[in-house]
C-alpha atoms as one frame of an Amber mdcrd trajectory, in Angstrom:
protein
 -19.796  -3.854   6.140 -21.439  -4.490   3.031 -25.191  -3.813   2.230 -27.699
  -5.526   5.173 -24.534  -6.996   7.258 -24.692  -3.699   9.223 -28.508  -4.345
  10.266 -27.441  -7.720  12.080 -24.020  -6.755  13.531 -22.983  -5.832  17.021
 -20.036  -4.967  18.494 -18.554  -4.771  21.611 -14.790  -4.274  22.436 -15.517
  -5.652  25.826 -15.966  -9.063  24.162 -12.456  -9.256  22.316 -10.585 -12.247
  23.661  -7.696 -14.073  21.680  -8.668 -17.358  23.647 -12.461 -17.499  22.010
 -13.270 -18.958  18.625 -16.037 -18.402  15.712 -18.498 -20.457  17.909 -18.098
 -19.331  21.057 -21.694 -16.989  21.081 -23.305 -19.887  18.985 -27.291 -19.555
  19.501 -26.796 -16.930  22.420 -29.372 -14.205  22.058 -28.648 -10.324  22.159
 -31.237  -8.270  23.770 -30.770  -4.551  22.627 -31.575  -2.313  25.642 -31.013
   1.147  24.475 -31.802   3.276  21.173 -34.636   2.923  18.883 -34.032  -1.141
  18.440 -34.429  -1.192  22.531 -36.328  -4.581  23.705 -35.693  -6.470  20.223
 -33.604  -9.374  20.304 -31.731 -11.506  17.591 -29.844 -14.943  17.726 -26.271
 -15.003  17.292 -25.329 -17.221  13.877 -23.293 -19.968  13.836 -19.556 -19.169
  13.302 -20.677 -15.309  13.710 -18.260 -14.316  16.576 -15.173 -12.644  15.491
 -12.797 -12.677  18.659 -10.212  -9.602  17.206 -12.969  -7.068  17.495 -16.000
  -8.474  19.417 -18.114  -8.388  16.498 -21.215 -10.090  16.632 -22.965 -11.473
  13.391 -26.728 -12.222  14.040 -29.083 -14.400  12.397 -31.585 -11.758  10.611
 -31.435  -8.122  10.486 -32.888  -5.237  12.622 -35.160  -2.956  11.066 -32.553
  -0.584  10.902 -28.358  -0.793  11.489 -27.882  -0.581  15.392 -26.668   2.738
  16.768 -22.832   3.161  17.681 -22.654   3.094  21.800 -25.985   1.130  21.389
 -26.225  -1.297  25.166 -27.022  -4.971  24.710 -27.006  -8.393  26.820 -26.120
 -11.507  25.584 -28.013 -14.622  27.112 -27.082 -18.001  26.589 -29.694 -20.761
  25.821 -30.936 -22.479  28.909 -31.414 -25.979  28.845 -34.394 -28.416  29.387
 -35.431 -28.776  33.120 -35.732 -32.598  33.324 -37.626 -34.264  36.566
C-alpha cells in the first residue's frame, strides 16, 4: 500500500465473499478493540470494500498503520427511531 493508505486499511480474511461488492461496508464504522489504536473508530469509504481479500479502506487515517492480527467490529449505521 502506498504512503498513508496503510494508516486507514483493515483487513480481515473472514470478510472475503465473491457475492459482496465495493459498497457493501458503505458508512459502517470499525471499532478497533485491540493494540495501541484500541477504542478508536473510523468510517468505512464509499466503494472501499474489496471482496477478494476483505480489505477495508476507511475514510481518514489512524495515527499510526494498524497492527497485523489487530481485532475490530464493524457496526452498521442505525437508522432514525421515528414515533
Amino acid at each position: 500500500m502506498a504512503g498513508s493508505d496503510a494508516a486507514k486499511t483493515l483487513i480481515d480474511s473472514a470478510l472475503t465473499d465473491s457475492d459482496k461488492s465495493t459498497t457493501s461496508y458503505d458508512a459502517w464504522y470499525a471499532y478497533v478493540t485491540t493494540g495501541a489504536l484500541a477504542g478508536l473508530q473510523r468510517r468505512v469509504a464509499k466503494g472501499g470494500f474489496t471482496a477478494g481479500n476483505g480489505q477495508l479502506l476507511l475514510n481518514r487515517v489512524f495515527a499510526s498503520t494498524p497492527a497485523s492480527g489487530v481485532d475490530f467490529e464493524l457496526h452498521a449505521r442505525l437508522g432514525a427511531i421515528t414515533q
